[in-house]
Every structure is written in structure tokens, then in C-alpha cells.
mmCIF file as gemmi writes it, N, C-alpha and C atoms, coordinates in Angstrom:
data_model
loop_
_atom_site.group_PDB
_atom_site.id
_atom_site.type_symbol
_atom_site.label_atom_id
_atom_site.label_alt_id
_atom_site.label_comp_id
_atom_site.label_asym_id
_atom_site.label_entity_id
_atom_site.label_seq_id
_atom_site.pdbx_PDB_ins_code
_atom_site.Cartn_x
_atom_site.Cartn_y
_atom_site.Cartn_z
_atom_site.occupancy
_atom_site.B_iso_or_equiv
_atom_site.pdbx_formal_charge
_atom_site.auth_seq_id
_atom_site.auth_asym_id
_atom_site.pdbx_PDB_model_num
ATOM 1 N N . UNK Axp A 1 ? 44.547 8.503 28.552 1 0 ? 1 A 1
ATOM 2 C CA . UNK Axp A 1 ? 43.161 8.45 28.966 1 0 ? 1 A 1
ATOM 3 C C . UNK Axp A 1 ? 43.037 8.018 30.422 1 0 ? 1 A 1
ATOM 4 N N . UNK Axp A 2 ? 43.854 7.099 30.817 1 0 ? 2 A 1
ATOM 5 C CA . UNK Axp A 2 ? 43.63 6.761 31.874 1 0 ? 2 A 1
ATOM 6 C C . UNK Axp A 2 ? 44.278 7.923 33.328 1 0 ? 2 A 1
ATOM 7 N N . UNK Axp A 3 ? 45.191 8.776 32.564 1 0 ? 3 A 1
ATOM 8 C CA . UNK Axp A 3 ? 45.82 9.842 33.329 1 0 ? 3 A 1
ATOM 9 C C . UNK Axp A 3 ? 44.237 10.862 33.669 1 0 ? 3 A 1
ATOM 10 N N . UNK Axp A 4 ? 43.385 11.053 32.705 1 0 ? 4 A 1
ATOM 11 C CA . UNK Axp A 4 ? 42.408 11.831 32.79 1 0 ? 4 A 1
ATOM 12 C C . UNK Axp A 4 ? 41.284 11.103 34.207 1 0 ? 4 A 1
ATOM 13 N N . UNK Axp A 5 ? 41.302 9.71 34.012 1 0 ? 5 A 1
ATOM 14 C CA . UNK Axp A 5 ? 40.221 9.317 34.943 1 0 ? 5 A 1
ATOM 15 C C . UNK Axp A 5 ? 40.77 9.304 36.36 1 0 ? 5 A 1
ATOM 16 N N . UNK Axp A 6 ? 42.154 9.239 36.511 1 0 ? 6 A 1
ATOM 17 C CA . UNK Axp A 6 ? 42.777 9.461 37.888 1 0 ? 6 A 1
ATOM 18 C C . UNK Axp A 6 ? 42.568 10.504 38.323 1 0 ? 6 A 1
ATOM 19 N N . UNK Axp A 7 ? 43.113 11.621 37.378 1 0 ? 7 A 1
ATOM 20 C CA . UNK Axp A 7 ? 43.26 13.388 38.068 1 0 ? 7 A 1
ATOM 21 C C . UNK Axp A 7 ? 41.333 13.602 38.258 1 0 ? 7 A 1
ATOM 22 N N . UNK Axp A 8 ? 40.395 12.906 37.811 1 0 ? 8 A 1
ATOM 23 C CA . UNK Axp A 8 ? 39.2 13.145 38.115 1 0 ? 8 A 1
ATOM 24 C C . UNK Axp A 8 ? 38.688 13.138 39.473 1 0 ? 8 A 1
ATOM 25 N N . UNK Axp A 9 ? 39.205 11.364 39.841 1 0 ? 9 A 1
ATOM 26 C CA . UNK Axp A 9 ? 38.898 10.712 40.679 1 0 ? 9 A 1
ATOM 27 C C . UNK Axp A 9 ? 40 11.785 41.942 1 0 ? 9 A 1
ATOM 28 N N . UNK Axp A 10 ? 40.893 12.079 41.902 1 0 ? 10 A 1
ATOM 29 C CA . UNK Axp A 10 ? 41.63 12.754 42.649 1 0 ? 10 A 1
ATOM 30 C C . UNK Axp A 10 ? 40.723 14.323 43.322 1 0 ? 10 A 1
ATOM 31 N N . UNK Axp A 11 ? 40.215 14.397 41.869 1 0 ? 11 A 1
ATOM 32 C CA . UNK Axp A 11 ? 39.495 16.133 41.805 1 0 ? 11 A 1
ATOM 33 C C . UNK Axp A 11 ? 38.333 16.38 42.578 1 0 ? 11 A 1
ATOM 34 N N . UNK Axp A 12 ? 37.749 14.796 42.435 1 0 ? 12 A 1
ATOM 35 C CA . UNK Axp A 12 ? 36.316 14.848 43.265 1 0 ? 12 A 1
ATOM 36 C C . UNK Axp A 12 ? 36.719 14.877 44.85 1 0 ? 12 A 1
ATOM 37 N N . UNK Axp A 13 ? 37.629 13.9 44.96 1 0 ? 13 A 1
ATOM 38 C CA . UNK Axp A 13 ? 38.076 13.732 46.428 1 0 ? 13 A 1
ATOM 39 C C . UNK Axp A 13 ? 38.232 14.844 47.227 1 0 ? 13 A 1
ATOM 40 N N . UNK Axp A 14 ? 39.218 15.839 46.076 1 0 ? 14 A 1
ATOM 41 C CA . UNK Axp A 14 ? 39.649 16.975 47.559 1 0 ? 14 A 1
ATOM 42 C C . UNK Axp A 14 ? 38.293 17.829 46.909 1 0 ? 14 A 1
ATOM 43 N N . UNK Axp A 15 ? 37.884 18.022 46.134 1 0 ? 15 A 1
ATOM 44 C CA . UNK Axp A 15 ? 36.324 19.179 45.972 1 0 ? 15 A 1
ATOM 45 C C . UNK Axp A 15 ? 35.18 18.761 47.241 1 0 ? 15 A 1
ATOM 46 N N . UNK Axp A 16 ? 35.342 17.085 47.834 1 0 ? 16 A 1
ATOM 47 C CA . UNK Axp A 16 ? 34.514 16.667 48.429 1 0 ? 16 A 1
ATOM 48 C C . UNK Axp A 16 ? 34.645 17.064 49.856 1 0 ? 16 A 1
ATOM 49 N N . UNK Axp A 17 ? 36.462 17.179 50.076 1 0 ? 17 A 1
ATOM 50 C CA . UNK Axp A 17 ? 36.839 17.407 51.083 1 0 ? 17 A 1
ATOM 51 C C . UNK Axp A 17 ? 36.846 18.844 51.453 1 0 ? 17 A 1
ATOM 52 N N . UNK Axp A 18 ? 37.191 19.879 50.284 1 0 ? 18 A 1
ATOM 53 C CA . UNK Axp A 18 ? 37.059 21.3 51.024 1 0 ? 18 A 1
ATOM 54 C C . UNK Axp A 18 ? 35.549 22.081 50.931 1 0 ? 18 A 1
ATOM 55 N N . UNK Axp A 19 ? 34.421 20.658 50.454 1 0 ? 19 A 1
ATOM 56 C CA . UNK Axp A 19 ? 33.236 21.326 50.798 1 0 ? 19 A 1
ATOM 57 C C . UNK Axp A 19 ? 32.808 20.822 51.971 1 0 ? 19 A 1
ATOM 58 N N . UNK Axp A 20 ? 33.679 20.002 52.846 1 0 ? 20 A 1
ATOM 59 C CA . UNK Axp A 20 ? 33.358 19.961 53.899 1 0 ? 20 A 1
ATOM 60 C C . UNK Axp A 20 ? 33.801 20.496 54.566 1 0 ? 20 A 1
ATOM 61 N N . UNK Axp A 21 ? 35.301 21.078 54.329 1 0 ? 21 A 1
ATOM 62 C CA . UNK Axp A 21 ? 35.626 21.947 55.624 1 0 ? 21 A 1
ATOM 63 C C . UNK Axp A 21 ? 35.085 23.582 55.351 1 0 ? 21 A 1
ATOM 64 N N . UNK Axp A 22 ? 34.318 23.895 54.849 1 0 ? 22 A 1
ATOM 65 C CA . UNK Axp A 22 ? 33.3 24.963 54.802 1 0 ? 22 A 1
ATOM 66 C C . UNK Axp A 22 ? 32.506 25.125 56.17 1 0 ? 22 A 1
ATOM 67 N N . UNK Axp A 23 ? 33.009 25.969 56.666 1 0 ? 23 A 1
ATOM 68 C CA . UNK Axp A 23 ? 31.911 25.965 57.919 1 0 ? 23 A 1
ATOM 69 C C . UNK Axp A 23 ? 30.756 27.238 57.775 1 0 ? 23 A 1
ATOM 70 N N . UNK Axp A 24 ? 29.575 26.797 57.751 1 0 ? 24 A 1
ATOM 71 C CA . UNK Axp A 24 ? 28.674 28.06 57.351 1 0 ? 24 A 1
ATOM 72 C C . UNK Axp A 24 ? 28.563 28.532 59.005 1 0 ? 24 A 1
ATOM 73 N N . UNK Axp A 25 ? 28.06 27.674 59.767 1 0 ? 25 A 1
ATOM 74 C CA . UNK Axp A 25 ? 28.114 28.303 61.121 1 0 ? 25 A 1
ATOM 75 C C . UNK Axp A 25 ? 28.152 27.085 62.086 1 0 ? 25 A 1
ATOM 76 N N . UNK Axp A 26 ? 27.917 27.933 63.348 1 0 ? 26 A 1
ATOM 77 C CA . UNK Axp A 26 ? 28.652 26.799 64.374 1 0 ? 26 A 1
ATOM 78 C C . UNK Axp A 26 ? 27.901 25.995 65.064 1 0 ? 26 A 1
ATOM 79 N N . UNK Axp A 27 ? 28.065 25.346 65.757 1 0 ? 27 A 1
ATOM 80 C CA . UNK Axp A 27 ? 27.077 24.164 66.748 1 0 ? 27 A 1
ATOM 81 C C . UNK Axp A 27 ? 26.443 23.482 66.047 1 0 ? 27 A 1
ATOM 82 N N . UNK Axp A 28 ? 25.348 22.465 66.58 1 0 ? 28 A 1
ATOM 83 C CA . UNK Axp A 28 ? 24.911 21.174 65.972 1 0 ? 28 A 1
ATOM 84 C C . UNK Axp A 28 ? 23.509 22.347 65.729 1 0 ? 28 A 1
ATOM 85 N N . UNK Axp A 29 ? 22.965 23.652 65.829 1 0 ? 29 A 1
ATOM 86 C CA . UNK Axp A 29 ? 21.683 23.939 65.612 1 0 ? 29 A 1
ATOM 87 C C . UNK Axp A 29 ? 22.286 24.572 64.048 1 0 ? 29 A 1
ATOM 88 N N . UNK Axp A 30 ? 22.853 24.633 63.417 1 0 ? 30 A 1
ATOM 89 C CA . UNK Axp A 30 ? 23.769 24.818 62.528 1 0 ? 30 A 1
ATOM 90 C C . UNK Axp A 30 ? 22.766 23.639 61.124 1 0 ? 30 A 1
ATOM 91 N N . UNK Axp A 31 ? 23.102 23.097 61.408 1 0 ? 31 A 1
ATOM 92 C CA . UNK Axp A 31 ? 22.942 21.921 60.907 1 0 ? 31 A 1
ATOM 93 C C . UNK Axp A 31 ? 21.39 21.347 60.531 1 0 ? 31 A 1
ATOM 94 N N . UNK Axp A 32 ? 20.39 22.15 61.407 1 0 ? 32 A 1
ATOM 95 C CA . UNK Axp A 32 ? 19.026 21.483 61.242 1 0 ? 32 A 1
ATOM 96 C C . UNK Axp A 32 ? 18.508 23.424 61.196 1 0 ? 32 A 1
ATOM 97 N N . UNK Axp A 33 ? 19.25 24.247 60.376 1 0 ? 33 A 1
ATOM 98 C CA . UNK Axp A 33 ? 18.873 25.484 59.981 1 0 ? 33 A 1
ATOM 99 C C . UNK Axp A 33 ? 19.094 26.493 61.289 1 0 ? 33 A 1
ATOM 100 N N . UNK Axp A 34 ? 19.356 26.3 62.414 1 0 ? 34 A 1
ATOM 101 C CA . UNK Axp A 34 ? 19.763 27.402 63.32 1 0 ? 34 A 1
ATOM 102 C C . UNK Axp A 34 ? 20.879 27.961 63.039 1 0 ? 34 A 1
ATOM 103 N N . UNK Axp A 35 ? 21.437 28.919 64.404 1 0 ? 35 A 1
ATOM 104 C CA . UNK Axp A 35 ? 22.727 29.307 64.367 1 0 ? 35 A 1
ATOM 105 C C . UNK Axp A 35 ? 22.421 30.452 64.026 1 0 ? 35 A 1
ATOM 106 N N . UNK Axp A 36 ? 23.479 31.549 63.982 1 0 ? 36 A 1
ATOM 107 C CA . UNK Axp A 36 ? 23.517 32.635 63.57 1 0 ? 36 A 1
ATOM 108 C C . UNK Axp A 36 ? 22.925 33.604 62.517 1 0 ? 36 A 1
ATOM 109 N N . UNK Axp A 37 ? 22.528 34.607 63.159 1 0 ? 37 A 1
ATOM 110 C CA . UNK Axp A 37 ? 21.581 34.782 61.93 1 0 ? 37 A 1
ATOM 111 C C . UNK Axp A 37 ? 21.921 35.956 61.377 1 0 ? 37 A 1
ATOM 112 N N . UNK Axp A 38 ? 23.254 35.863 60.668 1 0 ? 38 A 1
ATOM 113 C CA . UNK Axp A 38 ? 24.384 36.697 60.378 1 0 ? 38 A 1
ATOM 114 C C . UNK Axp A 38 ? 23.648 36.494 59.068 1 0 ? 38 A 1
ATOM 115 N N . UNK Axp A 39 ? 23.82 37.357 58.376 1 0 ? 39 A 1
ATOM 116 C CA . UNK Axp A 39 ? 23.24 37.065 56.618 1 0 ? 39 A 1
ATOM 117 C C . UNK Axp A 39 ? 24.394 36.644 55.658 1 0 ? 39 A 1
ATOM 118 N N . UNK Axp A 40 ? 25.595 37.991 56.104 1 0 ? 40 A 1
ATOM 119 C CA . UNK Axp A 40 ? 26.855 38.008 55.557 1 0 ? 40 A 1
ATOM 120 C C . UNK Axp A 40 ? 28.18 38.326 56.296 1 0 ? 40 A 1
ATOM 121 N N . UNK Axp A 41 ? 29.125 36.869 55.75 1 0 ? 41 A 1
ATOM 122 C CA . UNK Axp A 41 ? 30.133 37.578 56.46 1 0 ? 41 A 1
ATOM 123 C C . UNK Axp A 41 ? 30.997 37.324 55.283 1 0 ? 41 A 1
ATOM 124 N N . UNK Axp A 42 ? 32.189 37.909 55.608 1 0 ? 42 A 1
ATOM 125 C CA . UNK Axp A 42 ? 33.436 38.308 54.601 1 0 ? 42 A 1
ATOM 126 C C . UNK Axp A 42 ? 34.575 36.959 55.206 1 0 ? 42 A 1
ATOM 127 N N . UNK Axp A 43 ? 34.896 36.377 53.542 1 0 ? 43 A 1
ATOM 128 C CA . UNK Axp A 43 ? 35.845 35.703 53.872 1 0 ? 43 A 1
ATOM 129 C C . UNK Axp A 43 ? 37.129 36.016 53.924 1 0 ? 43 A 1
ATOM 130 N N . UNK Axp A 44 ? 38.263 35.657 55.1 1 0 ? 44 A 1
ATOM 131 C CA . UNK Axp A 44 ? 39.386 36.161 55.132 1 0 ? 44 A 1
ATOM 132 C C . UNK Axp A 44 ? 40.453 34.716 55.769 1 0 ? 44 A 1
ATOM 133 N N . UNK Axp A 45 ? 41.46 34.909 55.282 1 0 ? 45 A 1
ATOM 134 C CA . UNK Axp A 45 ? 42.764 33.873 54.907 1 0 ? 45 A 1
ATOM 135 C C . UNK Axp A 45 ? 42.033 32.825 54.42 1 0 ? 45 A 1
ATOM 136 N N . UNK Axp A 46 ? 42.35 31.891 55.484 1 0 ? 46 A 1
ATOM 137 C CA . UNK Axp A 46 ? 42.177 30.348 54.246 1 0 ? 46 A 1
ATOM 138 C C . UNK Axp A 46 ? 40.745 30.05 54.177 1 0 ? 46 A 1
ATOM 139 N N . UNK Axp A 47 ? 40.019 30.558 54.592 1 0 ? 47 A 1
ATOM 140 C CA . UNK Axp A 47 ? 38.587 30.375 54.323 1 0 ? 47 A 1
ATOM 141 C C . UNK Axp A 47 ? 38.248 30.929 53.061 1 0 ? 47 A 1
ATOM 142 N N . UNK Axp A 48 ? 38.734 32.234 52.614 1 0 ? 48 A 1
ATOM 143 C CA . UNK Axp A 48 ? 39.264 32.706 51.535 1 0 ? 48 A 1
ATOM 144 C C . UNK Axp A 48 ? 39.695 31.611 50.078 1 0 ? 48 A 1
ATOM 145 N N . UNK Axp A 49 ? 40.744 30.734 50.753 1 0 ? 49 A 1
ATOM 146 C CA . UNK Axp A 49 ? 41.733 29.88 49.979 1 0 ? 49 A 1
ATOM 147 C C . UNK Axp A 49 ? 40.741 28.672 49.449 1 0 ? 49 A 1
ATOM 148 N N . UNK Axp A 50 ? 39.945 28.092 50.951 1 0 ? 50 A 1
ATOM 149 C CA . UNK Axp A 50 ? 39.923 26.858 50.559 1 0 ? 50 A 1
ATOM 150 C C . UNK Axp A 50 ? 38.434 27.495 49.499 1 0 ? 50 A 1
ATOM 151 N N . UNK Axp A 51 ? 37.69 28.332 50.104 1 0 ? 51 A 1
ATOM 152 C CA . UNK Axp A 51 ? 36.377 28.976 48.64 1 0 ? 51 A 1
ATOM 153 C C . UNK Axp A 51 ? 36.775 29.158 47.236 1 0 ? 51 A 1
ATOM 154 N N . UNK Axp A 52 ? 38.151 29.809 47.011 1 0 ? 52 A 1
ATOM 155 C CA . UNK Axp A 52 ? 38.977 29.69 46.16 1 0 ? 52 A 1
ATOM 156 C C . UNK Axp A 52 ? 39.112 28.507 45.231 1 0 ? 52 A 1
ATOM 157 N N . UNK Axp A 53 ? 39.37 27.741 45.771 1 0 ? 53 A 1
ATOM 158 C CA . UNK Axp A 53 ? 39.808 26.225 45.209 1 0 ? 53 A 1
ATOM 159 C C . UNK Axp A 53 ? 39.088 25.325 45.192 1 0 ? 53 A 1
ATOM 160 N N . UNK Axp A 54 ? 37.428 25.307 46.125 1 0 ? 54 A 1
ATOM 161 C CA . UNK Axp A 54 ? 36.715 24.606 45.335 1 0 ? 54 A 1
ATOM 162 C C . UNK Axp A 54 ? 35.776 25.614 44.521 1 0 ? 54 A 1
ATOM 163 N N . UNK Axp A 55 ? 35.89 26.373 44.319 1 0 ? 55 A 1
ATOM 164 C CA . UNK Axp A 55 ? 35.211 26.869 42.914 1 0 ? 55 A 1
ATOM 165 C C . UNK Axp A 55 ? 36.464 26.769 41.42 1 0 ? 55 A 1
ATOM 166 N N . UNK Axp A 56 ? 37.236 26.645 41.46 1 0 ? 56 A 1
ATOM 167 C CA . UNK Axp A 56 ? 38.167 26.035 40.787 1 0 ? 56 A 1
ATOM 168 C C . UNK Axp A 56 ? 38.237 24.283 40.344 1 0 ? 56 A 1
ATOM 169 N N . UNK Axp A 57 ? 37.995 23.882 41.412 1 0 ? 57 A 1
ATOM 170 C CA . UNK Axp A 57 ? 37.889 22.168 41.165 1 0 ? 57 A 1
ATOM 171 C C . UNK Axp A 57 ? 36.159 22.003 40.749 1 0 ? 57 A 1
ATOM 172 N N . UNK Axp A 58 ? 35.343 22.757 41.228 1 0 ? 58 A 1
ATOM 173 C CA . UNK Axp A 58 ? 34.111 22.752 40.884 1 0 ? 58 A 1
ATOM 174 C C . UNK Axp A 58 ? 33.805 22.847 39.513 1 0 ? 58 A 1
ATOM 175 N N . UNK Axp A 59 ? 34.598 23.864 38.594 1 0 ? 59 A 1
ATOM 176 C CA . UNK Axp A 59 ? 35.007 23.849 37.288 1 0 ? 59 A 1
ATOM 177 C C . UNK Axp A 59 ? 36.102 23.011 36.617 1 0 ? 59 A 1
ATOM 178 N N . UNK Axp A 60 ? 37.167 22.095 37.234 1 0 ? 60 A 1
ATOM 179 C CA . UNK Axp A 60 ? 37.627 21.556 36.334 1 0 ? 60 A 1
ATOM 180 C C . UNK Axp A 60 ? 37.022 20.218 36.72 1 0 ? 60 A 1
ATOM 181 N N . UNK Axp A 61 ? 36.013 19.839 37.46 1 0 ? 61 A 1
ATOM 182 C CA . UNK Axp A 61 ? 35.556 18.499 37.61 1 0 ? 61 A 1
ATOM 183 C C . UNK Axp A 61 ? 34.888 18.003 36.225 1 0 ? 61 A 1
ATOM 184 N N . UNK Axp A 62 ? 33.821 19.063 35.954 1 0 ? 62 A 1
ATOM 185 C CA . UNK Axp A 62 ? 33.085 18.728 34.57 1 0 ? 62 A 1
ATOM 186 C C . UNK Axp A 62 ? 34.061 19.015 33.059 1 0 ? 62 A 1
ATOM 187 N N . UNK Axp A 63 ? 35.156 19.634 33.174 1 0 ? 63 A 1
ATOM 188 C CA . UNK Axp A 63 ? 35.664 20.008 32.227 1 0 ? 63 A 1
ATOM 189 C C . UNK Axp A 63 ? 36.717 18.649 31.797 1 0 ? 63 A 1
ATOM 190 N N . UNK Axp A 64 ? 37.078 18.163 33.253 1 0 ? 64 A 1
ATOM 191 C CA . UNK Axp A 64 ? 37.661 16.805 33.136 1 0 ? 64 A 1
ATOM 192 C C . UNK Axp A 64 ? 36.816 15.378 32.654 1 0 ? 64 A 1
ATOM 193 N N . UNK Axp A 65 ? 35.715 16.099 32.829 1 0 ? 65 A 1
ATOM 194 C CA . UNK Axp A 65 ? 34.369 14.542 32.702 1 0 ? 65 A 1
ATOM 195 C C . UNK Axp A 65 ? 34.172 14.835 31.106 1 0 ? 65 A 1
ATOM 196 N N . UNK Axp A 66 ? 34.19 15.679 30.634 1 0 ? 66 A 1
ATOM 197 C CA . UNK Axp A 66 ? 33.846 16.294 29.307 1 0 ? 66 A 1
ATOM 198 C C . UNK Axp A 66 ? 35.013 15.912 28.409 1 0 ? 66 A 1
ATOM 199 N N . UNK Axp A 67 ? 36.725 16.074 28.789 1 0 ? 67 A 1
ATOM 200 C CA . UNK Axp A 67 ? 37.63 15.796 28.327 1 0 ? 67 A 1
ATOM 201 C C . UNK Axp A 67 ? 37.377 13.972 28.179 1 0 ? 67 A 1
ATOM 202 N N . UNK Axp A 68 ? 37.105 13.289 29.082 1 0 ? 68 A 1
ATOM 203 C CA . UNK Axp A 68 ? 37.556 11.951 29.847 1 0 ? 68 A 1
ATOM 204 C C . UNK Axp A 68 ? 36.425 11.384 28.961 1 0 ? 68 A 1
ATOM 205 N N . UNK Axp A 69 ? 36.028 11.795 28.456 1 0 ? 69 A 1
ATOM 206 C CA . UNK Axp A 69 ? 34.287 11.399 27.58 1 0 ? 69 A 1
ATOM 207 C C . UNK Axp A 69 ? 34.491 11.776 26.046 1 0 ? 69 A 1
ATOM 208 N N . UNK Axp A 70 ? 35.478 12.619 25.794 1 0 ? 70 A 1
ATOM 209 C CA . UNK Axp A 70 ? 35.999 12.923 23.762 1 0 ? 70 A 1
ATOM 210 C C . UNK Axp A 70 ? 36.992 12.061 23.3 1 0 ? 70 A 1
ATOM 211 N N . UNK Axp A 71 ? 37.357 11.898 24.723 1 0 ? 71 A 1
ATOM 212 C CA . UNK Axp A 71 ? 38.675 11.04 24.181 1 0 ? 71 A 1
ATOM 213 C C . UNK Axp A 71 ? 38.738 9.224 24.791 1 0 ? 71 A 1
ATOM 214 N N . UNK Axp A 72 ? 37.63 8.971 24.665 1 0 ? 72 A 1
ATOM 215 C CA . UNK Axp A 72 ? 37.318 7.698 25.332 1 0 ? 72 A 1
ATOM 216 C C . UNK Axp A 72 ? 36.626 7.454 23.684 1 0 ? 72 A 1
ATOM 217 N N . UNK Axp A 73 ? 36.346 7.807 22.913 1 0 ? 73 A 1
ATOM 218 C CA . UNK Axp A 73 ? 35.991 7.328 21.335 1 0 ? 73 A 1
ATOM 219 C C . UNK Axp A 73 ? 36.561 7.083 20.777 1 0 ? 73 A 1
């Protein structure tokens, strides 16, 4: 049980971290809704990777909270 609340606490960390290195667009007008007014762009290599993997940790975060919560009875 306690292996479950680590790999959680681990899961949130990097989910927290590769939703920050998400860059939607650039400069500080970015940030208060400016910037590019690209609608769509296509992801390619690790921008690719890191979208990849937090939609992956995005799903095993609750699946781990759900596990970490049946077996805590």
C-alpha cells in the first residue's frame, strides 16, 4: 500500500512537470491570451513525447488514487 502512495506522489510530480514544459506559444503576451494566432499546429519529436506521456500519467494518476483507496480497507 504504501508502494501505491509513492508511485502516486511520484506520478503527480512529473504530470506536473511535463504540463509545464508544454509550450502553447511564445512571449509573456502568451500568457495573458496573446501570441499567435495559429489555431493549429502539429506536434513533432518530443513535443510529440512529452503530450504522449502526460496523457498517460493523466490516466494512471486517478487509476492509482482509485487503486490507493480499495486497498486502504
Amino acid at each position: 500500500m504504501k508502494i501505491l502512495s509513492i508511485a502516486q506522489i511520484v506520478v503527480s510530480v512529473i504530470l506536473v512537470v511535463l504540463i509545464l514544459l508544454q509550450e502553447r506559444s511564445s512571449g509573456v503576451g502568451g500568457v495573458f491570451g496573446g501570441g499567435t494566432t495559429e489555431v493549429y499546429q502539429k506536434r513533432r519529436g518530443v513535443e510529440r513525447l512529452i503530450f504522449a506521456a502526460t496523457i498517460i500519467l493523466a490516466i494512471a494518476f486517478p487509476i492509482l488514487a482509485i487503486l490507493n483507496f480499495i486497498l486502504i480497507k
